[in-house]
N, C-alpha and C positions, 0 to 999 in steps of 0.2 A: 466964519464958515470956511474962506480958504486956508485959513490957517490949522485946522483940523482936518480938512483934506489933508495937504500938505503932512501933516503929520501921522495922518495913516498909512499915506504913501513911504514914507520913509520908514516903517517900520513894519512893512509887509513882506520884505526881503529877509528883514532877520526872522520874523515868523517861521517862513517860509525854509529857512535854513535849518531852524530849531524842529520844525518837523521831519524833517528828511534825517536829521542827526538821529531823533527818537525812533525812527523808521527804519536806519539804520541797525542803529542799537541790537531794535528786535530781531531784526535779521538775523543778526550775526548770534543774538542768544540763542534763537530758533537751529541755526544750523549745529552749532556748540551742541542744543539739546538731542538734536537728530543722532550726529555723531554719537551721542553721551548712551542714546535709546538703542542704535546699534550694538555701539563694545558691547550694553549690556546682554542684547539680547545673544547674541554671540557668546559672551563668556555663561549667559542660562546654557543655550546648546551646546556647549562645550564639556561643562558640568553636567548637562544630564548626561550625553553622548558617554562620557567617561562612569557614571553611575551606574547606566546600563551595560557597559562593560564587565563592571565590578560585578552588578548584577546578574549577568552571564557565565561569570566564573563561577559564583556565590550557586548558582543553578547546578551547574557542576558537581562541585563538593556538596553540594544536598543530594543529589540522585544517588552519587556513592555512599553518600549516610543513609540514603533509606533501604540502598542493598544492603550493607553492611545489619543494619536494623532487623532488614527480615530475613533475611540469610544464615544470619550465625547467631549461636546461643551465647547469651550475654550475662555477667554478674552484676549486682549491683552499682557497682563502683564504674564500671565501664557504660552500662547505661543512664548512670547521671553522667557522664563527661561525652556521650555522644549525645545529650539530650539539649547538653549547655551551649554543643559546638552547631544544636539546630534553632536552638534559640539567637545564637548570634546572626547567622542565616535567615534567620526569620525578619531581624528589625534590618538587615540592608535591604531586606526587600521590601520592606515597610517605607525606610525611606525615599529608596525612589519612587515608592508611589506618591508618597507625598509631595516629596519636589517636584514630582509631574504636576498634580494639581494645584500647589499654589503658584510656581513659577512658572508653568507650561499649560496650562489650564483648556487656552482656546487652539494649541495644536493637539491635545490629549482628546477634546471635544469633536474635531474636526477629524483627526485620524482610528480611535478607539469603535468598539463596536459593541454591543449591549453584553456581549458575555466575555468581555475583557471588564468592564466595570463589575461585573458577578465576581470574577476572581477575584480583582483586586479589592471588593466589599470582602469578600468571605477572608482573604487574609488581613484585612485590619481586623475585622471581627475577631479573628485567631488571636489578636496579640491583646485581649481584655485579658483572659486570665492570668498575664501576664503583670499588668494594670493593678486589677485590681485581685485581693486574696482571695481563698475559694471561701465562699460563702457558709457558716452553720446554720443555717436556715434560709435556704433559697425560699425565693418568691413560687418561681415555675422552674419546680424540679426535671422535669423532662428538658428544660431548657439548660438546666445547668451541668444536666449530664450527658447533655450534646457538648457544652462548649470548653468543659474540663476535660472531655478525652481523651486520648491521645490519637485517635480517629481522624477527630477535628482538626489538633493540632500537622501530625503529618498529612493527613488527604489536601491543608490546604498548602502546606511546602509544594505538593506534589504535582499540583493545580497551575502553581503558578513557577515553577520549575519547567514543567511541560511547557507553557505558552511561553516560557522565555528562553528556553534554549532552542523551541521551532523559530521562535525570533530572530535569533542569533544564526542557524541553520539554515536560513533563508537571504541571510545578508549575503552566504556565499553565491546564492545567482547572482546576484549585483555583480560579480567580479569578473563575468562573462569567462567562465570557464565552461570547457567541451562539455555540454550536455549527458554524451553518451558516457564521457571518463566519469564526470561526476553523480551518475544513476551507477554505475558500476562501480567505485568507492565508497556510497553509503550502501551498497550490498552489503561489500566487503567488511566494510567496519560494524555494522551489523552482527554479522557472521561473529566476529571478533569477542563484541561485545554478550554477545549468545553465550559463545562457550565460556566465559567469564561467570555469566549469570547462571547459567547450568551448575559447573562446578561446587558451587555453594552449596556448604552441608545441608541447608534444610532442604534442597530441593533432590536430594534423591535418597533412598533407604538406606544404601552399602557404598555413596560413592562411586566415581565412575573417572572415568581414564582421561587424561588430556586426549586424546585422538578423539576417543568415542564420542566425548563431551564436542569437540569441534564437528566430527562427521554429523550429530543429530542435531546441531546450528545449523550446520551447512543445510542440510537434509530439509531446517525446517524453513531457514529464511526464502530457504528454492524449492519449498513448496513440491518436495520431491514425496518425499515418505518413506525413503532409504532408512532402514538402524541397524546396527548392530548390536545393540539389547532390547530389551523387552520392556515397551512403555510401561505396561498395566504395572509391573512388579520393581520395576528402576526408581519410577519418580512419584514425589511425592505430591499431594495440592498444590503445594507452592510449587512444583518442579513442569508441573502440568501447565499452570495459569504464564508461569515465564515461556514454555514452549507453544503457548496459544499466543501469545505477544508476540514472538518470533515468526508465529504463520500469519499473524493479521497482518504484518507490519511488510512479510516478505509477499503478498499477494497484492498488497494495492500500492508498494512500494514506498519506503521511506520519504523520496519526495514528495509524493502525495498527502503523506499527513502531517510532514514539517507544513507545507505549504499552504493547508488547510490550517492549521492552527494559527501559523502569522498572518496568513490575508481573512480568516473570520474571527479572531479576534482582534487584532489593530488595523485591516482593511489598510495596510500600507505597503507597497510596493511598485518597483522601477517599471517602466515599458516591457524592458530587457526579461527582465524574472519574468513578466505576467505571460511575454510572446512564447519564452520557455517553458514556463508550467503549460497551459494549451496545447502545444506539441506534445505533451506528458500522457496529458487526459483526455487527447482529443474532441476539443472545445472549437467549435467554428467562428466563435469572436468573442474580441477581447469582453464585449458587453455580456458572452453569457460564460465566462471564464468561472463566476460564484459560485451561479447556479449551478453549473454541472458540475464544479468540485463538490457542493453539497449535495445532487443526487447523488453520486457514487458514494457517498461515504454514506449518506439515506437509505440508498437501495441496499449496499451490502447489509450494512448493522437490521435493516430489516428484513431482508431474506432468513438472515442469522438467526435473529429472533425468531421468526414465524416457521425455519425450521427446527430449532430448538424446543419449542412447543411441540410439535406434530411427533417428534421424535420422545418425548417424554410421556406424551396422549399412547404411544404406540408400547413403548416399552413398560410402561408401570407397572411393576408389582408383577413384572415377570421374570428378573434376575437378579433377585433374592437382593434388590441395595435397599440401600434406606433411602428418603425424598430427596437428604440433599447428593446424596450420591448420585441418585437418578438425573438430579436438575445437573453436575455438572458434568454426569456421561452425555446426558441431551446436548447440551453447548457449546462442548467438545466437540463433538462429532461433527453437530451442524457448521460448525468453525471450518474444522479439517475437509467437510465435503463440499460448501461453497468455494473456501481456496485451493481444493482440491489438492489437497493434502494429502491425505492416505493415512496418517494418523490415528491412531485407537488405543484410547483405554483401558479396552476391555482385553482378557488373558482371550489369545486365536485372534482377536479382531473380529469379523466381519462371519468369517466362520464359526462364530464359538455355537457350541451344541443347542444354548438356550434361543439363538436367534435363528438360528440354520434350521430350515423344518417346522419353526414356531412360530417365526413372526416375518409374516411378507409384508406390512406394510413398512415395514423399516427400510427396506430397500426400496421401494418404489420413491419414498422419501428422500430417500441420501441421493439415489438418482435425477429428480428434480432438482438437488440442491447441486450436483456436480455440474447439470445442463447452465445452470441457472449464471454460476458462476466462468465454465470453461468458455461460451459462446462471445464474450467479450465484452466490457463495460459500453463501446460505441453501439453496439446492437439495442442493449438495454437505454441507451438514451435518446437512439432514435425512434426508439416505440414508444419511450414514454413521451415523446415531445407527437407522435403522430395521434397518438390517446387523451392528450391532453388537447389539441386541437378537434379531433374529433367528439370529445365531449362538450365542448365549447360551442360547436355548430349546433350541435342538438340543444343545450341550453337556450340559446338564442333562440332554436325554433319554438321549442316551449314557448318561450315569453313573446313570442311575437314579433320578432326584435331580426333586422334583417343578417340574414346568415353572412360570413366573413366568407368570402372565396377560397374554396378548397386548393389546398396546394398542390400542383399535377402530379409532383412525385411526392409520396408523401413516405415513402421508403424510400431510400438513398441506394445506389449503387451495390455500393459494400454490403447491406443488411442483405439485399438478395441472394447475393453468391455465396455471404456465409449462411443466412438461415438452410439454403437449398442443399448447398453441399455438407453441411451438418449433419442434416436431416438424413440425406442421403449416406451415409456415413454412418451415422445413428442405427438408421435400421435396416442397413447391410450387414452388417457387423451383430447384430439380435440376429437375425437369420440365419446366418451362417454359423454363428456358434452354438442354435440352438439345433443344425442340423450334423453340426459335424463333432459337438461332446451329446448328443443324446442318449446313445448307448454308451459311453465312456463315463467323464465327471459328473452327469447330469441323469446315472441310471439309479432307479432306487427312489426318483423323484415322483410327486405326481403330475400332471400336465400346467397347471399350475405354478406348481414351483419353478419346473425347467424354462416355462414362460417368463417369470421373474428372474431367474437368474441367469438367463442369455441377455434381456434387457439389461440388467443390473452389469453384467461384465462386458457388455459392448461400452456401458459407459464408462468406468473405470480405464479402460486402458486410456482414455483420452487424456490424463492425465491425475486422474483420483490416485491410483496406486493401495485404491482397499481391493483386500482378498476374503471374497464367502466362498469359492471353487480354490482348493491347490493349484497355480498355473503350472506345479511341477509333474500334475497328473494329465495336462492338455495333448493333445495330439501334436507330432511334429505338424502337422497343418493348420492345425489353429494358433499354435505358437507364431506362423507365419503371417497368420492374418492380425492376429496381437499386435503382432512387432509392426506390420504398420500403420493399423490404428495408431500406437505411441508415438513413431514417426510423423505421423498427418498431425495431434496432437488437435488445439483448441484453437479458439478464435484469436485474432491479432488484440493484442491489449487487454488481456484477459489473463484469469486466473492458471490457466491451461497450458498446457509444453507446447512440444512438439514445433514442427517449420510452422504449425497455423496452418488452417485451412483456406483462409486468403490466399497464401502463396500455393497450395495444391489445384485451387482452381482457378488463378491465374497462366500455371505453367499447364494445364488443363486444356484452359481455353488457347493459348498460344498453339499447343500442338494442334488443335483442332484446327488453326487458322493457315498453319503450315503447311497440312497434310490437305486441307480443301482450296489452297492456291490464293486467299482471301488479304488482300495484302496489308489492314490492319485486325486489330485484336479486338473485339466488341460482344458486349455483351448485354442485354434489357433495353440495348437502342442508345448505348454507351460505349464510346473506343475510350480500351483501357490506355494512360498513358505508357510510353515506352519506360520512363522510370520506374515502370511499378514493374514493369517484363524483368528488367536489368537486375532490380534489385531481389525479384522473386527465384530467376535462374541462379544467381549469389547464394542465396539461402539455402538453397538443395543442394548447389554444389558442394558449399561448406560443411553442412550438413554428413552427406554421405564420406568426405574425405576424411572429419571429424570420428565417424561413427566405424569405418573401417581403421583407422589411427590408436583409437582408445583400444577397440578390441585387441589387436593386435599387441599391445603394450600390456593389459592384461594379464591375456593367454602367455606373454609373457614372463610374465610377476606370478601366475599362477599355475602352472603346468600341471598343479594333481587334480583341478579341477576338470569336471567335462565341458566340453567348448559349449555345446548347449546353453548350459549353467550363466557362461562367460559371456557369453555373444548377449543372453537377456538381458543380462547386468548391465553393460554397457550401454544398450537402449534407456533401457530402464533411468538411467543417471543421467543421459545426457541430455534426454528428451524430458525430463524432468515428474518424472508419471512417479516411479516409487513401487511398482510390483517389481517383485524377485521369484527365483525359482530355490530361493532359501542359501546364496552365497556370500550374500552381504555380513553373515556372524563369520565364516570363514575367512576372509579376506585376509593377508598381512598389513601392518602398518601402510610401508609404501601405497597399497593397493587401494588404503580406503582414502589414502591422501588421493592419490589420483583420481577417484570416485569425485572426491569432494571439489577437484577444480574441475571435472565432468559438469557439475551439479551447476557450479559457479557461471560456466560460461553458458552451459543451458538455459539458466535463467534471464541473466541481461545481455545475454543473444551475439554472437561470436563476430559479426559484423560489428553492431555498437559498438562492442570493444577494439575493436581495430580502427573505427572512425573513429574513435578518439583518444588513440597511440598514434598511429599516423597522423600525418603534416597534409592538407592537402593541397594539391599541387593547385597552384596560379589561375584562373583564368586568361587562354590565349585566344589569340585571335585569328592563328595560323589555321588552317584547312588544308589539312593532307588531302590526295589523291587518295579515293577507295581502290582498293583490291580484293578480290573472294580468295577463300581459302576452300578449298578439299573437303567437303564432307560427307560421307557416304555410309 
């Protein structure tokens, strides 16, 4: 017995060594493995990162293949070698889907969202015909003449082109570049890309001019409604549907639907981009950042809709089109008068003889759809968020269920001063026009009509730029109150020109606080911040030195015209509205050029643009002595 101790004891050292060795061992395989799991995982990210690149460019050259596709008339021979060069396009973008899902699977999982896996189905789905030969006796013919198309095949290039160049598009906030420079570079490029796409033979009857082609981009992406030719007779379907992309795209702004695209379909994105977009769309936190990029783009597309309806209910089978003409004069229009465009494809527009005198509800229509869109996207989101609470209480009370505490303010600040002074605005402006062109544009009317069309054209100047009255027949006095309707313009963040109505009753209420000795600014039981005075006094100043500058330049460039003429134009383009008094086909080169950087700074707003060309200076810490200055 002691001798079998004795000999376990000796031999529990080397045990004891031999497991620590094996213990070892592991270890060091374990770390070897970790290491081995990192490179790999790294050189996956590395490789997708560079596939998606590839696939960024590859996105690229497809969008130009599909202008080229629908643009120009093509022979045979030329359309199998742009067909081959979309088929190659097609399997890169095949394979980075697949390298997502086998080798990226649970980041694909974690970051993707249910209509990024739709595209990325519908384009593997695209590549069967591919696969497999076209069938002589399909199983389900409707299926197979979906999936042979060429519909199929370009719609899903197109699909997934779209979500991956807003991908790519979006990667530029990462870069923390100026806000303002960068909302004002995809104008610009925009603009660029416009006159590019106008140009193209199928999209207009006789061709049309580099100038022209740029001014009716400019015109369209700034939501102005400036031309110098003739919608109805210039452009063709295709010429119409690219200059409806140009206003959609120029009213809710290009950031807006890159930004929609990459965060609801792969729901990935920095702090930095998310704090940026917010500021874009006026979203009060980060957590309702989604949502309220999906109302806006919700509410618009159905406003759209549901005016495009009422607009087709109104006009049917009253100016001589056939259905589908009718369905894309309704669409248009509803387009052009929610982003208040001014836009029309009808020959006269707004005036033409079948609707002037025949059909009022068309107007009472466009004008709900200009309110709807000029008064500004924040308005619209805080009443659907007060409506949506409000329905919520009442549900509850239905079911018995204790009601949630009503929120004190359930309107904000901002919704008050704009709905009020809108309003106000609104129907000063119907009153006054309907008293002072009675006898003049509005004689010959019945009470009726002149009722509808002093409403109708109080709203337009806001920034629609549709004409049913000649503005060349108005009184010098209503021209006066015109000009600063267009001046006052729409709500902040909105479809609409002009300074905004924000900054009119902001510099509003300031004067009033001035003139009654009241030493801050308040308004609903609210003191407005000083930054908002600072920046609202900026915007008028600007504004007025802007609008005496243009004219001035002009009246210069155009000396046979009458200043009348000139002086409207100048509003007209700067404030971004779009009525003329018929100068805009006159114009010389030079003059429509300057029109069009008119157009440019009107829209992404003459301040943005200089916050982000200027440096700004340092935060200091010094505190000068105040001194007054002379004002009398």
């Amino acid at each position: 017995m002691n001798g079998f101790m004795s000999e376990v004891c000796r031999l529990m050292p080397i045990k004891t060594t031999f497991i620590r060795q094996i213990r070892a061992w592991f270890k060091l395989r374990q770390k070897r493995l970790d290491r081995a799991l990192i490179r790999g995982s790294r050189a996956v990210g590395v490789i997708g990162d560079c596939l998606m690149n590839v696939s960024i460019a590859a996105a690229f050259v497809c969008v130009i293949g599909l202008i080229v596709y629908a643009g120009f008339d093509h022979t045979d021979a030329g359309y199998r070698s742009l067909r081959r060069l979309m088929q190659a396009i097609q399997w890169i973008f095949a394979v980075n889907v697949l390298y997502g899902l086998t080798l990226n699977l649970r980041e694909i999982l974690r970051q993707s969202r249910p209509l990024r896996w739709f595209v990325d189905i519908i384009l593997l789905v695209s590549l069967l015909p591919a696969i497999y030969p076209h069938p002589v006796n399909p199983w389900i013919p409707v299926l197979e003449r979906i999936l042979y198309s060429p519909a199929m095949f370009f719609g899903a290039l197109s699909a997934y082109s779209a979500v991956t160049l807003s991908f790519g598009l979006y990667r530029v906030f990462d870069r923390r570049t100026n806000p303002s420079l960068l909302l004002s570079l995809s104008f610009a490029a925009f603009i660029v890309i416009g006159t590019l796409l106008i140009m193209l033979p199928k999209c207009t009857t006789g061709g049309i001019s580099l100038t022209d082609a740029f001014f009716v981009s400019t015109s369209a992406v700034c939501v102005t409604g400036l031309t110098p030719v003739d919608i109805s007779s210039t452009f063709t379907p295709l010429g119409l549907g690219i200059l409806a992309i140009l206003i959609q795209f120029g009213a809710l702004g290009v950031m807006t639907f890159t930004s929609f695209f990459a965060l609801f379909f792969s729901g990935n994105a920095s702090i930095y981009s998310q704090l940026m977009l917010r500021d874009v769309i006026y979203s009060k936190s980060m957590n309702s950042l989604i949502p309220t990029l999906l109302y806006i783009m919700a509410a618009t597309f159905g406003i759209e809709l549901c005016g495009a309806a009422l607009i087709f209910w109104s006009i049917h089978g009253s100016l001589g089109m056939t259905v589908p003409e009718e369905i894309v004069f309704s669409g248009f229009h509803s387009l052009s008068a929610f982003c208040n465009a001014g836009f029309s494809n009808l020959p006269d527009g707004m005036s033409n003889p079948l609707l002037l005198g025949r059909n009022m509800s068309i107007y009472w229509i466009m004008t709900l759809l200009i309110i709807s869109g000029s008064i500004g996207f924040p308005i619209l989101v805080n009443t659907k968020d007060a409506a949506a609470q409000e329905i919520r209480r009442r549900i509850n009370r239905m079911r018995h269920k204790p009601e949630t505490p009503r929120t004190v303010h359930l309107f904000n600040m901002n919704t008050k001063i704009v709905i009020f002074t809108f309003s106000f605005l609104f129907i000063s402006g119907a009153a006054l026009f309907f008293i002072l062109e009675y006898s003049n544009s509005l004689a010959g009317m019945s009470l009726c009509e002149k009722i509808t069309q002093s409403v109708f054209n109080s709203a337009v100047p806001r920034s629609a730029g549709f004409s049913s009255v000649n503005p060349a027949r108005f009184l010098n006095v209503t021209l006066i109150a015109v000009l600063f309707l267009m001046w006052a313009g729409g709500g902040s963040q909105s479809t609409g020109g002009g300074i905004k109505v924000n900054t009119l009753a902001v510099i509003w209420l300031n004067l009033r606080a001035i003139v009654t000795g009241t030493p801050r600014v308040t308004a609903y039981k609210r003191t407005i911040a000083v930054g908002s005075i600072r920046r609202a006094n900026a915007v008028v100043a600007i504004s007025i030195f802007s609008y005496f500058l243009l004219s001035f330049l002009l009246l210069g460039l155009e000396p046979a015209l009458p200043a009348r003429m000139i002086l409207f134009e100048s509003c007209s383009a700067l404030f971004t509205v779009g009525s003329s008094l018929g100068a805009t086909p006159l114009l010389s080169i030079p003059s429509k050029l300057l029109l069009c950087v008119a157009m440019f700074l009107g829209r992404v707003g003459i301040i943005s643009l200089l916050m982000g060309l200027v440096r700004k200076n340092p935060q200091t810490t010094a505190h000068y002595p105040s001194d007054s200055i002379i004002i009398n």
